[in-house]
N, CA, C and O atoms as a Tinker XYZ file with bonds, in Angstrom:
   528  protein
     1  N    185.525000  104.535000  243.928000    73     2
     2  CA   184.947000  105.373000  244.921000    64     1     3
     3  C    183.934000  106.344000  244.314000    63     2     4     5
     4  O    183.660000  106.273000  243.116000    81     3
     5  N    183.285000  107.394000  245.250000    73     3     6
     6  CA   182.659000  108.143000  244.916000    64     5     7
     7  C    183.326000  109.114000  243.385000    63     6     8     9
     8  O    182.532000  109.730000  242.673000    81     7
     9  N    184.453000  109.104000  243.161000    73     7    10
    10  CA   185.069000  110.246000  241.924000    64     9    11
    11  C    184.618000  109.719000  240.899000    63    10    12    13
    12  O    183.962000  110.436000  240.143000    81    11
    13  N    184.864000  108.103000  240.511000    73    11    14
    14  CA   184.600000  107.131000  239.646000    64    13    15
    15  C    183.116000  107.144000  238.937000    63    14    16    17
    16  O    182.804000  107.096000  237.747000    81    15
    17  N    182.040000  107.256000  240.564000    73    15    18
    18  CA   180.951000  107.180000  240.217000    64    17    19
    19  C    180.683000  108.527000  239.996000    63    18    20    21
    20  O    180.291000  108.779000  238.857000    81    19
    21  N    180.764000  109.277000  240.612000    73    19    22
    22  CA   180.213000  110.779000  239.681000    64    21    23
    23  C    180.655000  110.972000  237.860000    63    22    24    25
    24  O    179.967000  111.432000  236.949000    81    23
    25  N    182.131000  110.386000  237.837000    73    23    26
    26  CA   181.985000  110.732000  236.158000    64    25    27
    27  C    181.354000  109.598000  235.846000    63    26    28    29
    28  O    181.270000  109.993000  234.683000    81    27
    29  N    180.859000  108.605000  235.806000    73    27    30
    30  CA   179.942000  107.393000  235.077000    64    29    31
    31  C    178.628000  108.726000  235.141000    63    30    32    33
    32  O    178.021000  109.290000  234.231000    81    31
    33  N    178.575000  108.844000  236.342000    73    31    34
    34  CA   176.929000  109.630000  236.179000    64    33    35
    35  C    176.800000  110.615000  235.485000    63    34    36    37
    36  O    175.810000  111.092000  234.930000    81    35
    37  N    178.234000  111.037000  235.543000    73    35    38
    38  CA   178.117000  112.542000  234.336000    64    37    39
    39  C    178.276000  112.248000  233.039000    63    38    40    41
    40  O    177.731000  113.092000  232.328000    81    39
    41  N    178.850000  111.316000  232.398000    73    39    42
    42  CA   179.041000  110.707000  231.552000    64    41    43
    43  C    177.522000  110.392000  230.852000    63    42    44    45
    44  O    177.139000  110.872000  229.786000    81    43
    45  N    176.823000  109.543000  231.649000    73    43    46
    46  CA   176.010000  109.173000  231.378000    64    45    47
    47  C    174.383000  110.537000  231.518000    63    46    48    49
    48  O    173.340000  110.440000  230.873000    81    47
    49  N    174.588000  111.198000  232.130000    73    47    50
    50  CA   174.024000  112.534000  232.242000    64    49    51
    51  C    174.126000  113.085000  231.056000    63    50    52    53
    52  O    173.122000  113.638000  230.608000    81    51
    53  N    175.110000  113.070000  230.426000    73    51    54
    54  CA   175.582000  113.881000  228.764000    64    53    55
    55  C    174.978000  113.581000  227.732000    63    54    56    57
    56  O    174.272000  114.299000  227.024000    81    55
    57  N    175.319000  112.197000  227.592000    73    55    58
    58  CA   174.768000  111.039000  226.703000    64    57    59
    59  C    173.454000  111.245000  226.441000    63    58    60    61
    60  O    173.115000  111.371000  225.265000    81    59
    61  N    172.242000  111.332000  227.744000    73    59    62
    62  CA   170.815000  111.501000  227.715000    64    61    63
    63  C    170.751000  112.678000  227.230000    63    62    64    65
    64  O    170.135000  112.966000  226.204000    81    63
    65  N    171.441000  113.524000  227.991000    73    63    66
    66  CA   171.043000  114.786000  227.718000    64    65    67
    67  C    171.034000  115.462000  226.318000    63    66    68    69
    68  O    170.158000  116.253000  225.967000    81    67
    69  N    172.498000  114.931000  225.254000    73    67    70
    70  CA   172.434000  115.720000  223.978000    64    69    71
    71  C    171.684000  114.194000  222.928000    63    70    72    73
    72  O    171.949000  114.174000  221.726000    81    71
    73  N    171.037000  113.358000  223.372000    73    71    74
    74  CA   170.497000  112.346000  222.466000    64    73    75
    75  C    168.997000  113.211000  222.450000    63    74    76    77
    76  O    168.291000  113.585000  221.513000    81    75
    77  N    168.853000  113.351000  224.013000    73    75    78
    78  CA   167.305000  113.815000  223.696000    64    77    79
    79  C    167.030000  115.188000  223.039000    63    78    80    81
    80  O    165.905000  115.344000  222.565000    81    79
    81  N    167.942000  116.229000  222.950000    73    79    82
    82  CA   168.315000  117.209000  221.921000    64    81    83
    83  C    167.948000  116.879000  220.930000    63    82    84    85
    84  O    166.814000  117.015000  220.471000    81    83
    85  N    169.058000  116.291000  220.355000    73    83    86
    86  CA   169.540000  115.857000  219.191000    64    85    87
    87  C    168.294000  115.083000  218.404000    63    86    88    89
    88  O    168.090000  115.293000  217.208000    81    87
    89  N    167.502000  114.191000  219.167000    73    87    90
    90  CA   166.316000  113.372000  218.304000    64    89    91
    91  C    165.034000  113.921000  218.650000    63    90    92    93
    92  O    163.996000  113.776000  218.004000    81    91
    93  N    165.203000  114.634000  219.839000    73    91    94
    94  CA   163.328000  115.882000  219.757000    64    93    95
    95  C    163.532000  117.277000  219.430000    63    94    96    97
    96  O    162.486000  117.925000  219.441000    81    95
    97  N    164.676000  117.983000  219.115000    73    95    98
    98  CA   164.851000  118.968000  218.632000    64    97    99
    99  C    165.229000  119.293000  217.199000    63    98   100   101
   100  O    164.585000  119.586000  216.192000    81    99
   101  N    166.900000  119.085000  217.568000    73    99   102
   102  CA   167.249000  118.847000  216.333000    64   101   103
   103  C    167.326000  118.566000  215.194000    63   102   104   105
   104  O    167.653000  119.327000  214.284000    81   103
   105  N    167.029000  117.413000  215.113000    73   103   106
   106  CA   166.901000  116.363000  213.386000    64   105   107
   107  C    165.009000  116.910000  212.908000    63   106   108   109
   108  O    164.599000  117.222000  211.790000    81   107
   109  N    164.267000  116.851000  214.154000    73   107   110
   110  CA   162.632000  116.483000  213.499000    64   109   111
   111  C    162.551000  117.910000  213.264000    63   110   112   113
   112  O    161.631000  118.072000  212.462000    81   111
   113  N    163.103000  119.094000  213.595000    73   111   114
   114  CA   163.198000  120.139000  212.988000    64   113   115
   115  C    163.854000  120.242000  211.373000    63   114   116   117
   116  O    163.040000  120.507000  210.488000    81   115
   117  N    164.996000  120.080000  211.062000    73   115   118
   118  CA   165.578000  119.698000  210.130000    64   117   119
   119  C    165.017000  119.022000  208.941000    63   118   120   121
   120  O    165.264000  119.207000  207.749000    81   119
   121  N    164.292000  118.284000  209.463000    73   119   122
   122  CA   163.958000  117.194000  208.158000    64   121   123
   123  C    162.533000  116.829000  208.625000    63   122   124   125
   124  O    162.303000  115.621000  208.581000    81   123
   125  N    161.809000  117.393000  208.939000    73   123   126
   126  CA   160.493000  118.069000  209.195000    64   125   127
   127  C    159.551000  116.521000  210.009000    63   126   128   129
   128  O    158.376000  116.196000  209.841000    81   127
   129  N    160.270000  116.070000  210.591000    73   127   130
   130  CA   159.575000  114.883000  211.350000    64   129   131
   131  C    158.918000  115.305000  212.489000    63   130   132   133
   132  O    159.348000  116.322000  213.033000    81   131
   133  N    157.980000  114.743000  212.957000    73   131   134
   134  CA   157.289000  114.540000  214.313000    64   133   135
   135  C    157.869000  113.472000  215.364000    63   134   136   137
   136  O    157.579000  112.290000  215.184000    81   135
   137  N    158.500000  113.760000  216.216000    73   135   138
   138  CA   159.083000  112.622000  217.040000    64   137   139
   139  C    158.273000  112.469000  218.054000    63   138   140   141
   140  O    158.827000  112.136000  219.102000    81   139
   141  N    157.058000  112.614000  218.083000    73   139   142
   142  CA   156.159000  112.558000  219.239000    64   141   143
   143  C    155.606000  111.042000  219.513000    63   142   144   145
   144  O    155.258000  110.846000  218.348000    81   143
   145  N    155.311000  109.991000  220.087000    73   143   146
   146  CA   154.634000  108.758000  219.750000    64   145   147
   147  C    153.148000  108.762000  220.366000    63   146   148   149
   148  O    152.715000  109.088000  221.471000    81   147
   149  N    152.533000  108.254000  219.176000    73   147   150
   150  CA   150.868000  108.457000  219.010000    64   149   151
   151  C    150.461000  106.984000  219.772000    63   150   152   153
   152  O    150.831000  105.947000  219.220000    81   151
   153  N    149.847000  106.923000  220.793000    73   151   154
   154  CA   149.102000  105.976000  221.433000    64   153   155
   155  C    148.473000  105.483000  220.585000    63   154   156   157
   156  O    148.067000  106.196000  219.667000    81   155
   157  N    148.124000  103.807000  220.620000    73   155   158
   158  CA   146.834000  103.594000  219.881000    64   157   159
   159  C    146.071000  102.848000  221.117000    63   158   160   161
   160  O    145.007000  103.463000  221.192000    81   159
   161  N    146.071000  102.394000  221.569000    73   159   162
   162  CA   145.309000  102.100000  222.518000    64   161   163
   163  C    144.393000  100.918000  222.525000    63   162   164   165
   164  O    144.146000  100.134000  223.440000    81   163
   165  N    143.887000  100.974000  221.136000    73   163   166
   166  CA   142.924000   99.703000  220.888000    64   165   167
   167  C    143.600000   98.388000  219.665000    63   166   168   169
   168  O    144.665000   98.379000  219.048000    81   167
   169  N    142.774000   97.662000  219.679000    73   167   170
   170  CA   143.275000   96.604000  219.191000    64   169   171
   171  C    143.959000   94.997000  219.976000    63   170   172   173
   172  O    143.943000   94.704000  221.172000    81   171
   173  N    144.369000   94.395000  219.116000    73   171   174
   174  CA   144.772000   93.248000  219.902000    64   173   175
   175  C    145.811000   93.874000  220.375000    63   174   176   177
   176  O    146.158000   95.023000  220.101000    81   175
   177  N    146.579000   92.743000  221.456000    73   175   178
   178  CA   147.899000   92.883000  222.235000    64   177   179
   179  C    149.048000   92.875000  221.123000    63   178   180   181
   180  O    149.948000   93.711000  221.043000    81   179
   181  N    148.886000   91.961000  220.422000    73   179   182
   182  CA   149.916000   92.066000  219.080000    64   181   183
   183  C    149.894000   92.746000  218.632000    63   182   184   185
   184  O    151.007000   93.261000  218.736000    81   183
   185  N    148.765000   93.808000  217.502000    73   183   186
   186  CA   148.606000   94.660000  216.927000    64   185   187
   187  C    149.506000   95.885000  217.866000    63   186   188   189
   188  O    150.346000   96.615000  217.340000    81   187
   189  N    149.293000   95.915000  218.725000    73   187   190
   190  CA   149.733000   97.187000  219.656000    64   189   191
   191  C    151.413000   97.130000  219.797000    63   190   192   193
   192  O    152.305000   97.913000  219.470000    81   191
   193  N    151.397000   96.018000  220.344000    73   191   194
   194  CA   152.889000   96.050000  220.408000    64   193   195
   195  C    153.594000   95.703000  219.428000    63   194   196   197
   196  O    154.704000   95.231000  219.675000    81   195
   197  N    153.183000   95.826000  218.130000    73   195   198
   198  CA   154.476000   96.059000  216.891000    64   197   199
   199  C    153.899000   97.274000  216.566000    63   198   200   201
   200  O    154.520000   97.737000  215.609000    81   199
   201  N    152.665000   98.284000  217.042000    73   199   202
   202  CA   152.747000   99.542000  216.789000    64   201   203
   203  C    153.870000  100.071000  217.571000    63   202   204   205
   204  O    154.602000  101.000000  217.231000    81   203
   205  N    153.938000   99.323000  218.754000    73   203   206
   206  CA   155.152000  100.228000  220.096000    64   205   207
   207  C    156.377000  100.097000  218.908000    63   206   208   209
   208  O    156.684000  101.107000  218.275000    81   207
   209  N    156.909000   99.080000  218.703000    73   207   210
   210  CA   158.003000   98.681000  217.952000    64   209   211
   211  C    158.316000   99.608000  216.482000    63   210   212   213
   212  O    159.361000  100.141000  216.109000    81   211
   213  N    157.231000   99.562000  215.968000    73   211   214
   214  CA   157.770000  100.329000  214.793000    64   213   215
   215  C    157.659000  101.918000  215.069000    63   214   216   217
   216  O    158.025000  102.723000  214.213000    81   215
   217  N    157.444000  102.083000  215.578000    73   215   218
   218  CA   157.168000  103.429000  216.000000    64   217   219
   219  C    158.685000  104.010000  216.333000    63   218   220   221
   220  O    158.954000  105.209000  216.268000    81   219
   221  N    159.565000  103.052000  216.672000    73   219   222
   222  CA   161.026000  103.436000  217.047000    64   221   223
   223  C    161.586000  103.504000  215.573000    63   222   224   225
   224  O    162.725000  103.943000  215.411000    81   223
   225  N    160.878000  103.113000  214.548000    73   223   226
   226  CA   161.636000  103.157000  213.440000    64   225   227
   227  C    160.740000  103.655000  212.013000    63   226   228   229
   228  O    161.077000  103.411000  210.854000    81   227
   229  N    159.410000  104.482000  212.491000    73   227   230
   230  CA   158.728000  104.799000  211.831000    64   229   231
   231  C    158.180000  106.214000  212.302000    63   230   232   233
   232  O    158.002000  106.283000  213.518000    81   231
   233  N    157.990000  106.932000  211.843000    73   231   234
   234  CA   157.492000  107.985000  212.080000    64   233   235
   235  C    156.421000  109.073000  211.215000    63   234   236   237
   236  O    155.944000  108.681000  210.150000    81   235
   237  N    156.123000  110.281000  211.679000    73   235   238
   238  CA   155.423000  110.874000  210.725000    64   237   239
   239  C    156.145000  112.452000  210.443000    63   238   240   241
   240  O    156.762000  113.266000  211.131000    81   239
   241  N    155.711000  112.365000  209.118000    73   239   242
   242  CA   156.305000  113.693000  208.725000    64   241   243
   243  C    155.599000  115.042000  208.775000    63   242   244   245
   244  O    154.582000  115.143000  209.460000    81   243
   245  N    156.106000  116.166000  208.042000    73   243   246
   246  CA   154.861000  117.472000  208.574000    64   245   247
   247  C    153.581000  117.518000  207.858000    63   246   248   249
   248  O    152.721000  118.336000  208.185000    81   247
   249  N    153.388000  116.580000  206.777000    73   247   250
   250  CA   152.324000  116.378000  205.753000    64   249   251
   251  C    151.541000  115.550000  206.411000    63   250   252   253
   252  O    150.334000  115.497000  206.174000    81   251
   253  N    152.276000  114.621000  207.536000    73   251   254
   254  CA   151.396000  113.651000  207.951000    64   253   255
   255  C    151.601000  111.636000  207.764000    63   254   256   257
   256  O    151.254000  110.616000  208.358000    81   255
   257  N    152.360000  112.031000  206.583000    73   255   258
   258  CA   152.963000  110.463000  206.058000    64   257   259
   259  C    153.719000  110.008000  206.710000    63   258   260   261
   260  O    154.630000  110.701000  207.161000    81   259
   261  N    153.604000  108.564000  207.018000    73   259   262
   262  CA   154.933000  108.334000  207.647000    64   261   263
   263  C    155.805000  107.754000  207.081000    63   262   264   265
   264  O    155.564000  107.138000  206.044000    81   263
   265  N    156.819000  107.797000  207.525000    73   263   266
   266  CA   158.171000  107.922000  207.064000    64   265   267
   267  C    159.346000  107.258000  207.854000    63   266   268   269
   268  O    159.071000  107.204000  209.053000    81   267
   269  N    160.692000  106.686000  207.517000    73   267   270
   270  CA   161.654000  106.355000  207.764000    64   269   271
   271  C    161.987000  107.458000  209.549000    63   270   272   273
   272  O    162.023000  108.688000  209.542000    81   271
   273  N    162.126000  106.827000  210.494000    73   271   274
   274  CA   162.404000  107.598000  211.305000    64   273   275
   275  C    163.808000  108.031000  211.345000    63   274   276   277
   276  O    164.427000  107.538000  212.288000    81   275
   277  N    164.617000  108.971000  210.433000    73   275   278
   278  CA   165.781000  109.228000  210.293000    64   277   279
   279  C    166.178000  110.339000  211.536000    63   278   280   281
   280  O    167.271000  110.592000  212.045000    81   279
   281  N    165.110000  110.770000  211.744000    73   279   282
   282  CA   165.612000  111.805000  213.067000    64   281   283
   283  C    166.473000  110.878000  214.245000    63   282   284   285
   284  O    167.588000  111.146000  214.691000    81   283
   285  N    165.616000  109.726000  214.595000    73   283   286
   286  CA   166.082000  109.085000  215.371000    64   285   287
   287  C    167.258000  108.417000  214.861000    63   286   288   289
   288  O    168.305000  108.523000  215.500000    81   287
   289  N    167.241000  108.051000  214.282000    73   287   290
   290  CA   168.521000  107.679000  213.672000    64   289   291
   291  C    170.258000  108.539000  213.997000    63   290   292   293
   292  O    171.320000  108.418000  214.608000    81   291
   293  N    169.500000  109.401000  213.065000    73   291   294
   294  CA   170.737000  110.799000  212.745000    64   293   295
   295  C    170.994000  110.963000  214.770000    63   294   296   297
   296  O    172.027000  110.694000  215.383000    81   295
   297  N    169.843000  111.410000  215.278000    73   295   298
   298  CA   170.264000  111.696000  216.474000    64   297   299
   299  C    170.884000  110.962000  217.364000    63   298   300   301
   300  O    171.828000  111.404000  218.018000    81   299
   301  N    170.507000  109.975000  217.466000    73   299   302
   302  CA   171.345000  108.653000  217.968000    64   301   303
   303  C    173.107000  108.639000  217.942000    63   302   304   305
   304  O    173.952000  108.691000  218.835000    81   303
   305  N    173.185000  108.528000  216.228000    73   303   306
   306  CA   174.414000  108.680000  216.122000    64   305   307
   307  C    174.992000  109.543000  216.385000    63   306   308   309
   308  O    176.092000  109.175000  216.796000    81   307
   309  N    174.828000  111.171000  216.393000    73   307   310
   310  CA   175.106000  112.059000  216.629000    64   309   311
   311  C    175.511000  112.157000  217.935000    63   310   312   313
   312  O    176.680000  112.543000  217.951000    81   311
   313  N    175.108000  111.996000  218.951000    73   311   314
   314  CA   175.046000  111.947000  219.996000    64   313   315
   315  C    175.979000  111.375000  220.550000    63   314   316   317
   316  O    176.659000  111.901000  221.431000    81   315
   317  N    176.199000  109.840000  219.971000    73   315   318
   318  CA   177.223000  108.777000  220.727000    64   317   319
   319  C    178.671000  109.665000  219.962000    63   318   320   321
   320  O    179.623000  110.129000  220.589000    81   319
   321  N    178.469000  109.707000  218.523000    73   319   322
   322  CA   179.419000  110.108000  218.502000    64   321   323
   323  C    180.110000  111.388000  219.253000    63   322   324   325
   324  O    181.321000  111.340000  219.471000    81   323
   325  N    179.451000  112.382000  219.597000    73   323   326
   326  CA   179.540000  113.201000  220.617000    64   325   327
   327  C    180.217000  112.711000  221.826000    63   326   328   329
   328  O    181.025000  113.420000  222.425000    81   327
   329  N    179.914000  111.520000  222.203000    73   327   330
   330  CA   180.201000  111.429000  223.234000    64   329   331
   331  C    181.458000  110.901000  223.839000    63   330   332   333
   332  O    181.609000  110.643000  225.033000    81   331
   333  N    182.574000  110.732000  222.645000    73   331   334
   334  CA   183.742000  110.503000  222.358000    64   333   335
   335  C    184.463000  111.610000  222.821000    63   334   336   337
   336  O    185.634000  111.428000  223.151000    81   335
   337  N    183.904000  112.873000  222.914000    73   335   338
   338  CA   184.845000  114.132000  223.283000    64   337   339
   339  C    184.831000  113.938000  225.135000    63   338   340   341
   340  O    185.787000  114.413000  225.749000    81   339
   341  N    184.248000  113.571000  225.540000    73   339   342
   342  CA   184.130000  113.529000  227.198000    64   341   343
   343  C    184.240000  111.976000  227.691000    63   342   344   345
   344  O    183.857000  111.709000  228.830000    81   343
   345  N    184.789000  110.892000  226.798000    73   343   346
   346  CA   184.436000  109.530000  227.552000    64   345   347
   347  C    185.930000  109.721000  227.572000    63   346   348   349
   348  O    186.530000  110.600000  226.953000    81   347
   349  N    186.583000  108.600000  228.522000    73   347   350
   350  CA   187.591000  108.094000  228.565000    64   349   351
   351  C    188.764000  107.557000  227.451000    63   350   352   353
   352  O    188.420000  106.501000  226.920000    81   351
   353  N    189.604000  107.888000  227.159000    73   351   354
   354  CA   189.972000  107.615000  225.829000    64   353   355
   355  C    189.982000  106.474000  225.945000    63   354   356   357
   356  O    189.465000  105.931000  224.968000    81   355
   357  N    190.564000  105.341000  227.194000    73   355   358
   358  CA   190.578000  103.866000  226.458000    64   357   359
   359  C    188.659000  103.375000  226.625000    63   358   360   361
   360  O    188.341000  102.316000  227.166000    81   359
   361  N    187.708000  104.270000  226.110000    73   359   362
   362  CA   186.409000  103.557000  225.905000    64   361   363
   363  C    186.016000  104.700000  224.718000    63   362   364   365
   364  O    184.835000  105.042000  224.674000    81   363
   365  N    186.899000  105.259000  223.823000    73   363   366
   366  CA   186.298000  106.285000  223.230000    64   365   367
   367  C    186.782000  104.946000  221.793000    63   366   368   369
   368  O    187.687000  104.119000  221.902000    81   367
   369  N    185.612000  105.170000  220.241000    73   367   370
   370  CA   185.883000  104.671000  218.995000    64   369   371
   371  C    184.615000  104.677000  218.610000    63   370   372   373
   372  O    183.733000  105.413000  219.052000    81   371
   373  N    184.467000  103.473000  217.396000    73   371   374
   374  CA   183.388000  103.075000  216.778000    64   373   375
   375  C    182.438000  102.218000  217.808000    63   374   376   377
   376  O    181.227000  102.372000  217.961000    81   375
   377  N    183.158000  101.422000  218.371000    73   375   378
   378  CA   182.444000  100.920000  219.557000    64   377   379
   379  C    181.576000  101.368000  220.502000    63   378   380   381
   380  O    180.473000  100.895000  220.779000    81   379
   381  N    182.350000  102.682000  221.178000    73   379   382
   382  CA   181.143000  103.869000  221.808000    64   381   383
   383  C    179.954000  104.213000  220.985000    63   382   384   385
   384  O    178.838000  104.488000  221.426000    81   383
   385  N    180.233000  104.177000  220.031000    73   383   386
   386  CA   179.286000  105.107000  219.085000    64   385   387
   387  C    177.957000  104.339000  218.673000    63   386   388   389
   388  O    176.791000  104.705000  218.522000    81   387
   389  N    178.651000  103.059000  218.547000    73   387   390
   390  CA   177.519000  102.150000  217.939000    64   389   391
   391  C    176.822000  101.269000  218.857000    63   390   392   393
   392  O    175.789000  100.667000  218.567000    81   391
   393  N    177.680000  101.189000  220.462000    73   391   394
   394  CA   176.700000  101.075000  221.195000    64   393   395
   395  C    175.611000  101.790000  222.305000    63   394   396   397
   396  O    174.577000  101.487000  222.899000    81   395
   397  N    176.656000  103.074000  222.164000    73   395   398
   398  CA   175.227000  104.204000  222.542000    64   397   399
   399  C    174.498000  104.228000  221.665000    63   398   400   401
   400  O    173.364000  104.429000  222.101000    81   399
   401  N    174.517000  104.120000  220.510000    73   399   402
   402  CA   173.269000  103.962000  219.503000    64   401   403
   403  C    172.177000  102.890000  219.668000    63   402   404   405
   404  O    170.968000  103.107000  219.583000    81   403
   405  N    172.586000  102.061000  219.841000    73   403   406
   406  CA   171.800000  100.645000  220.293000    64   405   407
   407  C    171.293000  100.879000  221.553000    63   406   408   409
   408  O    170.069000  100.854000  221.681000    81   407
   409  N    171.997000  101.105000  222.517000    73   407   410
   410  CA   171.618000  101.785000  223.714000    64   409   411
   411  C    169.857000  102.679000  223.580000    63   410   412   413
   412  O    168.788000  102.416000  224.132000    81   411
   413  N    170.191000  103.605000  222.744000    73   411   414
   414  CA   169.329000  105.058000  222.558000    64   413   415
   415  C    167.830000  104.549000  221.740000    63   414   416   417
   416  O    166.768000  105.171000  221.739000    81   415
   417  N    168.135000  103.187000  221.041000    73   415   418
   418  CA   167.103000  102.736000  220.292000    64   417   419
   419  C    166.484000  101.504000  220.840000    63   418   420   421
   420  O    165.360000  101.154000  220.483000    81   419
   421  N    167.247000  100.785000  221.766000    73   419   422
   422  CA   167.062000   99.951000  222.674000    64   421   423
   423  C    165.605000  100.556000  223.950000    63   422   424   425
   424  O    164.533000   99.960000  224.054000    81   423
   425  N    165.916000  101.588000  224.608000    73   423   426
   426  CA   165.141000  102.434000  224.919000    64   425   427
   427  C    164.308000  103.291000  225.020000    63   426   428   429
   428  O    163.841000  103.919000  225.970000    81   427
   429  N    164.034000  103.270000  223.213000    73   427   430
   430  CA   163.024000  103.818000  222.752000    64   429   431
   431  C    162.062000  102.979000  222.803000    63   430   432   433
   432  O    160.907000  103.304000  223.076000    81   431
   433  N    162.526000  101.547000  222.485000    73   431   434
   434  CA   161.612000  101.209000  221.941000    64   433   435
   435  C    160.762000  100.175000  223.351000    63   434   436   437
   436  O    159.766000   99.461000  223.241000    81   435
   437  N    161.449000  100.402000  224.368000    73   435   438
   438  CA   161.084000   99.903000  225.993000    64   437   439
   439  C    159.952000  100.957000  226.382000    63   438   440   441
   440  O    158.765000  100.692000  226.572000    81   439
   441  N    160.656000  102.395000  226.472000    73   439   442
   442  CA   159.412000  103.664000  226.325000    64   441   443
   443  C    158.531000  103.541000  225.826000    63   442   444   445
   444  O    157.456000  103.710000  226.400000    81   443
   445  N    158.635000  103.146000  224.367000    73   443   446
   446  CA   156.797000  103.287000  223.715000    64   445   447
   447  C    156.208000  102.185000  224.178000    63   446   448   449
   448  O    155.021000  102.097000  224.490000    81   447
   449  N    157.132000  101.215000  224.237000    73   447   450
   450  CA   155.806000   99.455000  225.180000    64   449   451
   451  C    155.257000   99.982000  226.330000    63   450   452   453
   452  O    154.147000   99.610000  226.712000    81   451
   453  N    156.046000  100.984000  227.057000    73   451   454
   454  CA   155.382000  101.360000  228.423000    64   453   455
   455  C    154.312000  102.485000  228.073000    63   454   456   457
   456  O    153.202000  102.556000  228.600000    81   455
   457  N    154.750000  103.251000  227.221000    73   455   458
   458  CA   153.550000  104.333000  226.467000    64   457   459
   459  C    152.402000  103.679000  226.459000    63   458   460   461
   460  O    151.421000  104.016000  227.121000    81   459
   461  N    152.495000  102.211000  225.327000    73   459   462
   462  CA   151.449000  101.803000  225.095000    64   461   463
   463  C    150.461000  100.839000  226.041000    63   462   464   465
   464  O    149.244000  100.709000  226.182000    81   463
   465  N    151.467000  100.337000  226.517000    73   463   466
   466  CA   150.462000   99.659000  227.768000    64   465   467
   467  C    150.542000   99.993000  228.899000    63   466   468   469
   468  O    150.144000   99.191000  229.744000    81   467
   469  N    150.960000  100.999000  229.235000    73   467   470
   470  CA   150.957000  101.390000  230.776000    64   469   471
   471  C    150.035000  103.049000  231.274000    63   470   472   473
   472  O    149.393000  103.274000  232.300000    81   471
   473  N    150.340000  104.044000  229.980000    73   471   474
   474  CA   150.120000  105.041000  229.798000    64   473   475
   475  C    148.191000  105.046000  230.175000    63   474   476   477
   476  O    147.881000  105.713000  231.162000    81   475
   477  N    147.549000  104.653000  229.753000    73   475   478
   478  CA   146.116000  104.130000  230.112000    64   477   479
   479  C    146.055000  104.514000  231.473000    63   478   480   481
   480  O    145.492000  105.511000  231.925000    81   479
   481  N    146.660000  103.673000  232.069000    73   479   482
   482  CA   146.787000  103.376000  233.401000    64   481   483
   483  C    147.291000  104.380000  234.684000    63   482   484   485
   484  O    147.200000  104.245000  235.904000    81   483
   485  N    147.909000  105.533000  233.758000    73   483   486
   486  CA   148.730000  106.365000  234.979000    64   485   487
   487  C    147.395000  108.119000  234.590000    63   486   488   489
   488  O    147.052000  109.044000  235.325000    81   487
   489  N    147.032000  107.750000  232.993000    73   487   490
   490  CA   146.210000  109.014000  232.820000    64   489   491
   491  C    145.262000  108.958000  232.729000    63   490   492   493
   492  O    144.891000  107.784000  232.750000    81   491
   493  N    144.386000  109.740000  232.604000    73   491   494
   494  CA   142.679000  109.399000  232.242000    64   493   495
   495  C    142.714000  110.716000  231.146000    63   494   496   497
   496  O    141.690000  111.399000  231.139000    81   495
   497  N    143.962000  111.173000  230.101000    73   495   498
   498  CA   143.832000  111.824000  229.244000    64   497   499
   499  C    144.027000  111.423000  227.645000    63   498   500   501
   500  O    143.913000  112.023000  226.577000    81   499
   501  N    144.403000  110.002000  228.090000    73   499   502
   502  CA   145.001000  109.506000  226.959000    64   501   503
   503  C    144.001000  108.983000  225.879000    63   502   504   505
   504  O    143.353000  107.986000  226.199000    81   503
   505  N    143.812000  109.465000  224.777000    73   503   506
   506  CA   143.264000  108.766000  223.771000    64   505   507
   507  C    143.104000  107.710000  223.430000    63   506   508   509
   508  O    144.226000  107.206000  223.494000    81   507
   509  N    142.142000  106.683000  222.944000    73   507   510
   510  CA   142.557000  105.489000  222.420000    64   509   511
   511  C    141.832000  105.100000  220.961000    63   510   512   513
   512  O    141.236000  104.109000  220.541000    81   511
   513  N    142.206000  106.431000  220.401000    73   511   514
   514  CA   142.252000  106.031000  218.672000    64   513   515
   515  C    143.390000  106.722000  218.386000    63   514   516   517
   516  O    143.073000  107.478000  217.468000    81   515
   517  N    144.461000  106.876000  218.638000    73   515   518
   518  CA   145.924000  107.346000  218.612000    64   517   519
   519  C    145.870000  108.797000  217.805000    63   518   520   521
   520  O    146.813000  109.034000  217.049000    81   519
   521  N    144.858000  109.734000  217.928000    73   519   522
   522  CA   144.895000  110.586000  217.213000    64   521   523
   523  C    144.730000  111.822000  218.506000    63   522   524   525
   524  O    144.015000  111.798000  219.508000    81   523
   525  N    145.665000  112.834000  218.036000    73   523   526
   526  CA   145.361000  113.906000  219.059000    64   525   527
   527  C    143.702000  114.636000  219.074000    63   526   528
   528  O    143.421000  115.511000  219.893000    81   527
């Protein structure tokens, strides 16, 4: 019934809520990353979309280099594991953890394909030499 579905939604309300903390606040503060994703805009269709792709697992640091995206990482996990204190105990373990993680990176990396090829399309602010 409706009780069921409100905690799935709150549940799942939590989850978003301390991942996106946790990987745009948290960690790229910490360990001095940029979690922002840089459009590129030009190039082939291939070229672009393994920029979308690595971009979930690449990032840039405060110097500018890029780097291992550990924010996302750290936050990911952080998060699922978090989310063991409010899930259900028979769905709480390693299992929660590692598939809200997959979950959280699964969706990153759906976001930046839509960043990259859709974003064009909704702004007329967007750059297309991926540089601010």
């Amino acid at each position: 019934g409706w009780a069921a579905y409100a905690k799935r939604y709150a549940t799942t309300a939590g989850d978003s809520t301390v991942e996106n903390f946790m990987t745009g606040a948290v960690f790229p503060s910490i360990l001095h990353q940029d979690p922002r994703y840089y459009y590129q805009g030009s190039g082939s269709v291939k070229s672009r979309l393994m920029h979308a792709v690595s971009s979930a697992f690449l990032t840039r640091n405060d110097s500018g280099r890029t780097v291992f995206n550990s924010s996302y990482f750290l936050g990911d996990l952080s998060a699922a594991a978090l989310s063991n204190l409010y899930y259900p105990k028979a769905n709480r373990g390693a299992n929660l953890v590692f598939t809200n993680a997959a979950v959280g990176l699964a969706g990153r990396i759906g976001t930046n394909l839509m960043r990259e090829f859709l974003s064009k399309r909704l702004t007329t602010n967007a750059s297309g030499n991926g540089k601010l």
